[in-house]
N, C-alpha and C positions, 0 to 999 in steps of 0.2 A: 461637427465637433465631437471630439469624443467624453468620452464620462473623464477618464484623464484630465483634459483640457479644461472641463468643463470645472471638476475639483480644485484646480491650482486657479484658473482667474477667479473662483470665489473665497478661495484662501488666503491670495496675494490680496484681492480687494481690502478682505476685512484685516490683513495686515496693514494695507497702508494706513487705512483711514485708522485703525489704532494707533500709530506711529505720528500721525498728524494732530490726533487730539491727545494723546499722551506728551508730545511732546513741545508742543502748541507751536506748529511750524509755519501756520496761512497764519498766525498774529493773530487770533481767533478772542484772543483773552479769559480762556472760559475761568469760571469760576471754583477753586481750592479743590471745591466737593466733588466736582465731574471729572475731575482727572482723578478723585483718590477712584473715585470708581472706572473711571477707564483704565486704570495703572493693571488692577487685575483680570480686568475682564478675559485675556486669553486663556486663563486656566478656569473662570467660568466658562466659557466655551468648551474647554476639551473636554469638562466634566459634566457639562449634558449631552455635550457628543459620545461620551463612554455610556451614558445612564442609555439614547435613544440607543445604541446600538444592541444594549442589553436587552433591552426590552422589544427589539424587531429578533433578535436573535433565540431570544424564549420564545415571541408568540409563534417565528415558525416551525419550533421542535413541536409545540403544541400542536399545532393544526397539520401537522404534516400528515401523509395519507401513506397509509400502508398500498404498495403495492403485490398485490397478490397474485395476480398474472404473472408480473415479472417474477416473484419469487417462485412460482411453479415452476415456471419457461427454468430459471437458472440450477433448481434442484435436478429437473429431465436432465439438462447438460450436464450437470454434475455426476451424476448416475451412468452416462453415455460415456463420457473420461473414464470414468473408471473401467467400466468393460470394454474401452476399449484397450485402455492400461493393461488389464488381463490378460486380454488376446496378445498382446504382444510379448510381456512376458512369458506366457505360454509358448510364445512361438521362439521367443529366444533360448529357453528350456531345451524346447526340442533340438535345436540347432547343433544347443552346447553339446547336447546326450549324443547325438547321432556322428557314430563318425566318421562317416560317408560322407558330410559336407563340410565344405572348404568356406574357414573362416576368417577372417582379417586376423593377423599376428597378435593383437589384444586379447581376442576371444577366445584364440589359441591359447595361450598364455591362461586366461582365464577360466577355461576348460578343463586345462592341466589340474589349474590350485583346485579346482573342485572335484576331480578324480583324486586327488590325493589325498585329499582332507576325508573323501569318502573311504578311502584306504587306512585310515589312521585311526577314523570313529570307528569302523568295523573290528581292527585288531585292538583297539580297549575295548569291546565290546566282547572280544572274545570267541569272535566267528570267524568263518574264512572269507576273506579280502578277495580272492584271486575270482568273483565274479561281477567286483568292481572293473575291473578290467573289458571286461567285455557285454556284459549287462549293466550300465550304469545307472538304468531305472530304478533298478531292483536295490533296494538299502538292505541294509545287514539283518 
């Protein structure tokens, strides 16, 4: 059975048998005072079910254990993403600048706006452009 399962037949249970002494349905005849007190009992219930839950819920922020292997293990990776980030960056750098190589219509396009823009910042800058063209390493 699963935890599912196993929550609703203990839920329906204590529903019935409240519904049966609340509403005194087996002729039971209980007396004035056990139904004032069974009338509310569900919301005694939900509200030590909220208090147990606070208090498993605190003890295990308390107790919980730093894992320090795994936080090493996930900084390394962290650290490995990035250079490897880099390298590719770098490699699409070079791709763009070189233009000997044939690039998807995007790249092209995007090669473009970046020679141009390199053409634009050099002529406000006041130097000569016309080695954007051909040396596009080289900035103003």
């Amino acid at each position: 059975m699963t935890k599912l399962l196993e929550w609703l037949l203990g839920v329906s249970a204590v529903v019935v048998a409240w519904g049966l002494l609340t509403f005194d349905l087996l002729g039971l005849r209980l007396p004035q005072a056990y139904r004032d007190v069974a009338w509310p009992m569900p919301m005694y219930l939900l509200l030590v079910f909220g208090c147990y839950s606070l208090a498993t819920v605190g003890y295990r922020v308390a107790t919980f254990n730093d894992c320090e292997e795994a936080a090493k293990e996930l900084q390394a990776q962290i650290q490995e993403a990035k250079q490897d980030l880099q390298k590719r960056v770098e490699i699409l750098i070079q791709r763009l600048i070189n233009p000997g190589v044939e690039l998807w219509p995007l790249a092209q396009l995007l090669k473009e706006m970046i020679r141009q823009r390199l053409i634009k910042v050099c002529r406000m800058a006041g130097t000569q452009a016309s080695h954007v063209e051909h040396e596009p390493t080289r900035l103003c």
